[in-house]
N, C-alpha and C positions, 0 to 999 in steps of 0.2 A: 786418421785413416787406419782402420784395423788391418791386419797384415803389411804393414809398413814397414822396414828396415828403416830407421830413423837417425842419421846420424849426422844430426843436425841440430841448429841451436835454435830449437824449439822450444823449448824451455825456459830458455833466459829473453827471448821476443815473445814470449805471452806474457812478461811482468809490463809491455811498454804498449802494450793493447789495451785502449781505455773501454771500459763495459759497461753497458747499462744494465741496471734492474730496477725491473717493476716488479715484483715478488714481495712476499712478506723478510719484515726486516730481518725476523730470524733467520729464516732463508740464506739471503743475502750473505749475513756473515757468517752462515755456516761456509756458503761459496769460496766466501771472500778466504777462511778460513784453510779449506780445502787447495786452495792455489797455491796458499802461499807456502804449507806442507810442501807440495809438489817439487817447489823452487826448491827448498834446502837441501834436496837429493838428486841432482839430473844427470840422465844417463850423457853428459855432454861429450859424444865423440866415439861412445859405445854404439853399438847395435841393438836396435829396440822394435822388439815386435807388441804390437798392440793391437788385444783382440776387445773389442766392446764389449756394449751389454745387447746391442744390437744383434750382431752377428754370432755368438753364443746363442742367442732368441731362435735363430733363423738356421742356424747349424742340425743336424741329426740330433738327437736325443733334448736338445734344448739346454732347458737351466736342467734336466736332471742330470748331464754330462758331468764326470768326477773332475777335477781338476788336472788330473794326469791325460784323459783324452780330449780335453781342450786343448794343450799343449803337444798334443802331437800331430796339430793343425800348426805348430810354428818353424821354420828353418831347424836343420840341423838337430832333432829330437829325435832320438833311437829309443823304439818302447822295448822293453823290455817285462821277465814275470813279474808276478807280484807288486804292478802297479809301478815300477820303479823305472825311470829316462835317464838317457845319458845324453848330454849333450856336448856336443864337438868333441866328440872323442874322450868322454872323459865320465867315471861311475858313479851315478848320484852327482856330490859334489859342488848340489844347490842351494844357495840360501834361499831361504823364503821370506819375505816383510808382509806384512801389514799393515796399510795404512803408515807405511814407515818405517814401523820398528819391526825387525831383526826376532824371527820367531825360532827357536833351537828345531833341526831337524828329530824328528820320533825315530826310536829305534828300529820301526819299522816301516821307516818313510815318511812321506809327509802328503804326496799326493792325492791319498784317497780320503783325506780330513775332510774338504771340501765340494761341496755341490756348487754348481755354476752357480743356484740360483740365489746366491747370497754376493756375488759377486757383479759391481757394477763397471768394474776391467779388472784383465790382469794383463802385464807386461814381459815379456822376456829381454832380459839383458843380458847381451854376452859381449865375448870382443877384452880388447880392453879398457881395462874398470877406470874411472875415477877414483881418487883416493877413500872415499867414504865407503866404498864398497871393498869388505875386507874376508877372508880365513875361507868363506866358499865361493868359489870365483869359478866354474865352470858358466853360469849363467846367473841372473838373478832375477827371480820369481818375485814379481812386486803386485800387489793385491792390493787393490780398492775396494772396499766393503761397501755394499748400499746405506745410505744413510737415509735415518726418518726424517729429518728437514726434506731431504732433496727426492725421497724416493717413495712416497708417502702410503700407504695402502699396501698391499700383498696380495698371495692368492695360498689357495689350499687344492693339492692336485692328487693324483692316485696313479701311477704310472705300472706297469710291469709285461708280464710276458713268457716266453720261451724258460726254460731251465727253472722254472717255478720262481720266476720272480716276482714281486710285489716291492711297491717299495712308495709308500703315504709321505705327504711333505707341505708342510705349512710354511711361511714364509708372511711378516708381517711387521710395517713399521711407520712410526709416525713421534709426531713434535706436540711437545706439551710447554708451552710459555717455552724457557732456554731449554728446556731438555728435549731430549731425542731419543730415538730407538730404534735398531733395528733387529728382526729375531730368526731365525730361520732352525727347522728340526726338518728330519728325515729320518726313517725307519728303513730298512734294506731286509729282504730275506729270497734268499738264492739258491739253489742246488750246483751254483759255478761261484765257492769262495775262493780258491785259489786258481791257477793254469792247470787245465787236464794233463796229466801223464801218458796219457794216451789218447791218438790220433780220431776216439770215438765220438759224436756228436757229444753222448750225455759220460758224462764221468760218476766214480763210483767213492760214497764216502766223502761229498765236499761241500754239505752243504755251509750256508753261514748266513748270520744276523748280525746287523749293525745297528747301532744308533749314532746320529750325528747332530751336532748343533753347534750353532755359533751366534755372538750374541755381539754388537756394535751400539753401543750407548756414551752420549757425552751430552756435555752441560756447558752451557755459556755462562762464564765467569761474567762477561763483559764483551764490550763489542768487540773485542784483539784478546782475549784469552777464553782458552777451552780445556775442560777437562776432559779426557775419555776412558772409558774402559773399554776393551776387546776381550774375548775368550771365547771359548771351543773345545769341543770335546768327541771323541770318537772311542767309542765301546763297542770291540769285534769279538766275534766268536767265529770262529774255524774248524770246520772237518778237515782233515789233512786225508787227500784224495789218494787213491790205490790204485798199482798196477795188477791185475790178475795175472794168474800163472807164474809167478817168480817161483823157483826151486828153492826146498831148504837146503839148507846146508849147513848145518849143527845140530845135535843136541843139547837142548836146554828146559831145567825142569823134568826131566822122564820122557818129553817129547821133540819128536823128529818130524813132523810133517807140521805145516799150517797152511791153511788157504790164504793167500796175500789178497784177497776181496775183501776177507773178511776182518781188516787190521780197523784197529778205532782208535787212530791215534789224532790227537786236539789241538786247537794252539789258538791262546788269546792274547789279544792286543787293544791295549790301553792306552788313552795319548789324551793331555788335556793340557790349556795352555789359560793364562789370562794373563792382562795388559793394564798399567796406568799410566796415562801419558799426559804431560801438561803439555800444552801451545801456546806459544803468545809471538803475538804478531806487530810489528810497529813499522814506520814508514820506511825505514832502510835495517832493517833486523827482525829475522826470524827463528824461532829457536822453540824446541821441541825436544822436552829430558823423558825418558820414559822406563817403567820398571816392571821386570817380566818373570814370570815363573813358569816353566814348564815342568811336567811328570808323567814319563813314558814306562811302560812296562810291557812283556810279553814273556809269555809263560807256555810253554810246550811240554805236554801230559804224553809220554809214548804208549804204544801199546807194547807192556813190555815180553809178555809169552813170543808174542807175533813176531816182532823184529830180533829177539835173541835169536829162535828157532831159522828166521832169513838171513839176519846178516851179523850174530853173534854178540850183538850190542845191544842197547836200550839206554838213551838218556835222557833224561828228566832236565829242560831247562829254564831257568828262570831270570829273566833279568829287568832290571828296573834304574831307571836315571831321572835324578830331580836337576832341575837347571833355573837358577837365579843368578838375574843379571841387572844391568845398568846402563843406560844407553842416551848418550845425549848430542844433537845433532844443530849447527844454527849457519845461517846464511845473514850477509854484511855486507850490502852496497856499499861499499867504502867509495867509489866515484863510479861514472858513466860506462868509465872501462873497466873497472874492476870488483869484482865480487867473491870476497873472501869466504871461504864455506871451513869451519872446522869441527872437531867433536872430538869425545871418547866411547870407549866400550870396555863392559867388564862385566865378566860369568864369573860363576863358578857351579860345578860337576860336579855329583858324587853318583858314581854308577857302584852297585850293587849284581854281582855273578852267585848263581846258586846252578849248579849241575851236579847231578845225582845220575852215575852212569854205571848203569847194569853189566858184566861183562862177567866173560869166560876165562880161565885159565889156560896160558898155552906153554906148552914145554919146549925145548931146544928142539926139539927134529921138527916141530910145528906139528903137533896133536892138541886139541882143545880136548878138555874136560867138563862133564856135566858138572859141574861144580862153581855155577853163578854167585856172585857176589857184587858188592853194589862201592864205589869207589865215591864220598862224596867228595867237592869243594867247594868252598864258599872263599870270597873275594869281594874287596872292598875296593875302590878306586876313584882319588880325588885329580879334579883337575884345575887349572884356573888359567882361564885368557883376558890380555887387556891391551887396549891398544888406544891409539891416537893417531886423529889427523888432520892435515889443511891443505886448502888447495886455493889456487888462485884462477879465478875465469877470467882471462885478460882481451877484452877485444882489440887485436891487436890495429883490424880497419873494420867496416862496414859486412866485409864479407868474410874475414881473416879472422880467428877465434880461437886463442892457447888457453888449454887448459892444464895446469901443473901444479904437481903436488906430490907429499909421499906423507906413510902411513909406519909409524910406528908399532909391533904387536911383540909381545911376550905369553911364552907358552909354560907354563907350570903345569907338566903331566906326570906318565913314567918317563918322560925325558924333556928336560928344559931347554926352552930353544927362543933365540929373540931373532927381529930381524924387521931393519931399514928399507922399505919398498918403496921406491923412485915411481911416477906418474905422468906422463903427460899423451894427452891429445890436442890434432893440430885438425881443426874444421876450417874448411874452405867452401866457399858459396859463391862460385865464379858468375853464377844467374839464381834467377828465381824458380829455376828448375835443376839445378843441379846441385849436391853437395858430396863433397869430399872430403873424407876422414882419415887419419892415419896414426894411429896411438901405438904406443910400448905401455907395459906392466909391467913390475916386478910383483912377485904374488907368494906367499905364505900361506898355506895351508894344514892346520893341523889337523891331525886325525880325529877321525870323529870318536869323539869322547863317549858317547852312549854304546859304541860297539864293543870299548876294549877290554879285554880280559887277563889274567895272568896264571895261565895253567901250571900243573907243578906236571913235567911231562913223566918225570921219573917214577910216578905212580901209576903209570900205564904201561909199563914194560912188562912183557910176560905175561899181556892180554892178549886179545881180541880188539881192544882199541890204541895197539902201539904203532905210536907213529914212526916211518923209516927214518926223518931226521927227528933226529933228539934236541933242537937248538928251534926258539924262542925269542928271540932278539924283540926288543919293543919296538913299537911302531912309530916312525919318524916324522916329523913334520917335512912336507913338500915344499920345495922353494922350486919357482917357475921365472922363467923371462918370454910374454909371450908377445907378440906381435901382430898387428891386425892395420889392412887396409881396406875399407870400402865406398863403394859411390852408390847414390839414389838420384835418378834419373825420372823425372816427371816427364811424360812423350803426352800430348795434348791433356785435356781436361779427366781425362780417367784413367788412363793407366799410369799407373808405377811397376819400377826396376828397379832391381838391387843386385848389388851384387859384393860379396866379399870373400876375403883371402885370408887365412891366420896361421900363424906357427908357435908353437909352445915347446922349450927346451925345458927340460926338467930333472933335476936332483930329488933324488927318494920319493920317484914318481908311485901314488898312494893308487891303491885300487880294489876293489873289495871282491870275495864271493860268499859263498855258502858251503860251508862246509862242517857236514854230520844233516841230520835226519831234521832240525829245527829249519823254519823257514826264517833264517837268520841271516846277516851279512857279516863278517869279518874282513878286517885290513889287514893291507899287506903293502910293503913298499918294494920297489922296482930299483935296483942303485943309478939307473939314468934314464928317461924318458923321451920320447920326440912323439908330435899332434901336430900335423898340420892339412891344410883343407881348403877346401872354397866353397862357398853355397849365391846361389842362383835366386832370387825370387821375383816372382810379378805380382801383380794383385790392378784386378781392374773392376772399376765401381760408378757405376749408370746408374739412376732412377732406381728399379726394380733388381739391377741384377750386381750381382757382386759374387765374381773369379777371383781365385788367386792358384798361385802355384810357387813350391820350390822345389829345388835340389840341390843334395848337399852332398859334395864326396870329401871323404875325409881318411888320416889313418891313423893308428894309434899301437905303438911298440914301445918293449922297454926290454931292458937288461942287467940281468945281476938281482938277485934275491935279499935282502938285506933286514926284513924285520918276519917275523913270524914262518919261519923257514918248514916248519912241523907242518903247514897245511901240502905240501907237497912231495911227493915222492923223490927219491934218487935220483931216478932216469931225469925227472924233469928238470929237476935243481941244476942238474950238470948240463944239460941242455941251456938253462938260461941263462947261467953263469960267463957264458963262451960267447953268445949271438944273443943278438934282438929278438927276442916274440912278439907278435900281434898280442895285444892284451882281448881278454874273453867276449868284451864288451865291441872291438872293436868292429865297423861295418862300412864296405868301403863306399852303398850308393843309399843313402834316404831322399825318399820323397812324399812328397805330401801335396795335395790339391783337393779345392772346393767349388760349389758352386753353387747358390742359393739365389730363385727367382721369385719374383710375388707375383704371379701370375692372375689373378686379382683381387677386389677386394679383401685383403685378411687372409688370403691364403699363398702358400709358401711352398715350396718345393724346393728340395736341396739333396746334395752328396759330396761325401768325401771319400779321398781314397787316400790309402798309406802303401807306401813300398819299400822295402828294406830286401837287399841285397843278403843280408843273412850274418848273424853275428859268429864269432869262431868255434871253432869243435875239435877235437883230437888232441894225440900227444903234442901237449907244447903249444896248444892253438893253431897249430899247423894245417886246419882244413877250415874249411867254411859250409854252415848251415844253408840249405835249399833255399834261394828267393821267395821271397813272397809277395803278391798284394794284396789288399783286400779295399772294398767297395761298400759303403754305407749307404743308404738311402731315406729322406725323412721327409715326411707331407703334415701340415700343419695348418690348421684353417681356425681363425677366431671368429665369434657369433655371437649375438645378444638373444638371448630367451624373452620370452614376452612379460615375463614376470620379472626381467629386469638383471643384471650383472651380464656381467664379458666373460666368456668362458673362450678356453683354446683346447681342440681336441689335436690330439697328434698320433702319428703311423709313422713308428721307423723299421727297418730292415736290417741288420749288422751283418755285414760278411754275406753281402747279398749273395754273391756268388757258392757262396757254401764252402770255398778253398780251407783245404785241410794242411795248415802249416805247423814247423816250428818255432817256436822263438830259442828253445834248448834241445839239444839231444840227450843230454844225461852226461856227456863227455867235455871233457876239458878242464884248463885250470879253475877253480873253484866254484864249480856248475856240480850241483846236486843231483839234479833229477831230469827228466827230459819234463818238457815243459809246449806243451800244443795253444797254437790260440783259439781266440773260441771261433767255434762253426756257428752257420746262420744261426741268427735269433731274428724272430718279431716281438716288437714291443709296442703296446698301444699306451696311448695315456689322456685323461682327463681332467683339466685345472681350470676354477672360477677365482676371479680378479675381485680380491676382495678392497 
């Protein structure tokens, strides 16, 4: 069931479902293959939203929907600028898998890598984790890729619209003897690459091109072993968009005025991943070792006349992160009641910092001089994570199901840190319509290794870019105890209910923002944290029609400053030192609901809406951003031409309403710039099923 809160032992009663196939034998074991994948990781006792390939199909925008606005069709998803979710209370902070393995977050996120239309689900999991799920634990992003065995054929589409978009997309795959394939590209080009800075339909200075691709190919060893590759790639380019009318306010260069329309400042982003995975599958043992390399970069060109002469500064940044790793995962009926699941994991980092920052001289009474000069640094930073773990699924009766375990992880960064994380979930299935869960975690988090840096602050004293605290501290690893109780309630043959509860205490609670002129994120640690929350959902699913609906309130504070103290002022520092702050990210009502009808043959009608209570703003987070909602609409009709193939024409809407919100005001702790969502767009599109 897509939109399902699932916290249930679904997973381990599909191994005891006997299946037929009639399909070709390749097939088969791909299937047979595919399952048993599935078993070695199960969300058993977590919360699991699961959205198909169906209902992606049937949604607004379709397969050409990014992966970040699919996911803000699931519980508890706060969108946020620059493509980036928070979930229950917490920044970024997602793993992502594929097909299993463990893909390193991009320096500049990870959501906008992918187009639905290479995806045949994807799951959210949050709650508390099973032991196998380790280091990003706000939710876990799990992704099933189309396979050529099972998903056989493709289409080539043309989609675009409003704000000069266009954006061509082939999609195509299929089985040769044991081999497989699956392939998908897309092209992007837009006059809306990043969030407008201002409240105006069109913004000024932002356009961007992307290329994306992703590629799913494996090979039958034999009828129980599979080899695969996975990989992907995303090639962005960025105008970095302009507020008009900003005042100057320095001399730089001989000159005192500039038009802030006229700035041409750039910023590209690079992110490419690939995957080797063995499988092998046998009657009571499954096991799957797989070897990954990622290499992220983003590089930000100022405009530097423009921004000396506005805000006294100009930096040039570059950063780049390689990531190789190790990752092995296997499940062991040991008996009827018990199935032992364990593994290890092991990276290693090396992030690379280049900033080349332009800046003015200031003298003790605070007089700047025209007298620009450029402050380079360059920084090198290794890291290494590894961990281990086991768990045991015990059915304790028919309806009664512990699962317990704990996970060992060691962090070799700027600061070394290990630590012992206890597990367990207790599922209860009092009927055939009711399940009941209620899990602890203990959770380890280390900073994300592609953000960090190590400035030398003491070279910016007597600038234009000196910071009020002089202090640096590195950035800590998070340890959390968090807690989660939920029930799914099945009320006749179509509707489902969910509902859940969670609290997360936390030590060097981690949180990131932006700060300086790059569309970058930086961490920061909080000396103690508190998250907690409930979220609501329904989802109901007839014939033709298929509703759902959540709501999530949630809240998110911390206290005490403890790593990277330089991103924040005085005032604030002492402020947070003393009391709790709402963290920037936090939002106290999300909501999300859909509704997609097939009104007849081949044709489709659907909307969604999102509503977000408004994330924080002011000194100290102390106020909150204007609510918003906003309304989608999408019309979709597939036809056969007389000369033969299936084509789907589609008509969506965005922001039907035209509501002029914000997601940022420009204010608060590490919030850069004001940040508006986008105003209506129409977009039309047309795709043949090849």
């Amino acid at each position: 069931m897509p939109f399902a809160l699932i916290p249930s032992l679904a997973a381990a009663q599909a191994a005891d479902t006997p299946t037929t196939y009639e399909l070709d034998p390749i097939v088969v074991q791909s299937s047979r293959l595919e399952q048993a994948r599935t078993g070695i990781a199960p969300a058993l006792g977590a919360s699991v939203t699961r959205i198909d390939r169906e209902t992606i199909e049937r949604l607004p925008q379709g397969g050409g929907a990014s992966l970040n606005q699919v996911l803000l069709q699931a519980p508890g998803v706060v969108q946020e600028a620059q493509g980036d979710l928070h979930v229950r209370g917490d920044h970024r902070n997602l793993q992502y898998r594929i097909n299993g393995v463990i893909i390193p977050e991009a320096i500049s996120g990870f959501g906008q890598l992918f187009d639905a239309r290479g995806m045949r689900s994807v799951e959210l999991i949050t709650g508390a984790l099973p032991a196998q799920f380790g280091y990003r634990t706000a939710g876990i992003v799990d992704i099933t890729l189309r396979s050529g065995a099972q998903d056989p054929g493709g289409s080539a589409s043309l989609y675009g619209g409003s704000f000069g978009q266009i954006q061509p997309s082939l999609a195509y795959g299929g089985a040769v003897g044991p081999f497989e394939y699956y392939v998908t590209g897309s092209y992007l080009r837009s006059d809306r690459g990043f969030e407008n800075p201002t409240s105006s339909p069109n913004s000024i200075h932002n356009e961007t091109q992307q290329v994306r691709g992703v590629v799913n190919m494996a090979y039958l060893l034999d009828d129980r072993t599979r080899l695969a590759f996975l990989g992907g790639t995303n090639q962005s380019r960025f105008q970095v968009p302009n507020v008009p009318g900003q005042p100057a306010q320095f001399t730089a260069f001989g000159q005192n005025s500039y038009d802030s329309a006229n700035l041409r400042a750039r910023q590209w982003q690079r992110s490419s991943f690939g995957v080797l995975a063995l499988q092998h599958s046998r009657d009571t043992l499954d096991v799957q070792v797989s070897a990954f390399l990622r290499q992220t970069s983003l590089s930000y060109v100022p405009d530097t006349l423009g921004e000396m002469v506005l805000s006294g500064s100009a930096a040039e940044t570059r950063k780049r992160n390689t990531s190789l790793g190790l990752q092995g995962d296997a499940s062991w009926r040991v008996a009827a009641a018990h199935t032992l699941r364990f593994g290890f994991f092991a990276s290693t980092d090396v992030t690379r910092n280049i900033a080349n920052s332009t800046v003015l001289p200031v003298n003790a009474a605070g007089l700047t001089f025209d007298a620009p000069y450029t402050i380079q640094e360059r920084g090198r930073i290794e890291g290494q994570l590894y961990g281990v773990y086991a768990q045991d699924e015990w059915r304790l009766t028919d309806e009664l199901t512990l699962n317990v375990g704990a996970r060992f992880d060691v962090m070799n960064q700027q600061v070394n840190a290990s630590q012992l994380s206890p597990r367990a979930n207790l599922v209860w299935r009092p009927s055939e319509a009711t399940t009941i869960s209620a899990g602890y975690a203990r959770y380890f988090t280390p900073p994300p290794s592609e953000l960090l840096t190590n400035p030398a602050l003491y070279r910016y004293v007597g600038t234009t870019l000196a910071p009020e605290v002089l202090q640096a501290s590195p950035a800590r690893p998070e340890r959390a105890h968090y807690f989660n109780l939920g029930i799914r309630q099945r009320v006749g043959e179509h509707l489902t209910l969910g509902g859940e509860a969670f609290y997360r205490s936390v030590r060097d609670m981690q949180d990131l923002g932006q700060f300086g002129s790059a569309y970058i994120f930086s961490p920061y640690n909080y000396r103690e944290g508190r998250v907690f929350g409930t979220e609501l959902s329904a989802q109901w699913r007839q014939g033709p029609l298929l509703a759902y609906g959540n709501l999530t309130l949630s809240r998110s504070e911390g206290r005490g400053l403890v790593s990277n103290q330089y991103f924040w002022s005085q005032a604030e520092l002492a402020q947070v030192q003393k009391k709790f702050v709402r963290t920037d990210h936090d939002q106290l009502i999300t909501g999300s609901a859909g509704v997609a009808y097939t009104v007849w043959e081949g044709g489709n009608v659907s909307s969604t809406l999102v509503y977000g209570s408004g994330m924080r703003r002011g000194f100290a987070n102390s106020q909150v951003v204007t609510p918003y909602v906003t309304v989608n609409l999408g019309l979709s009709q597939e036809f056969t031409l007389a000369g033969g193939g299936k084509w789907t024409a589609r008509l969506d809407v965005l922001n039907l309403l035209d509501r002029s919100y914000q997601l940022r005001d420009g204010t608060g702790i590490g919030v850069g710039a004001p940040q508006y969502g986008l105003r209506r767009g129409v977009f039309a599109g047309l795709s043949r099923a090849l």
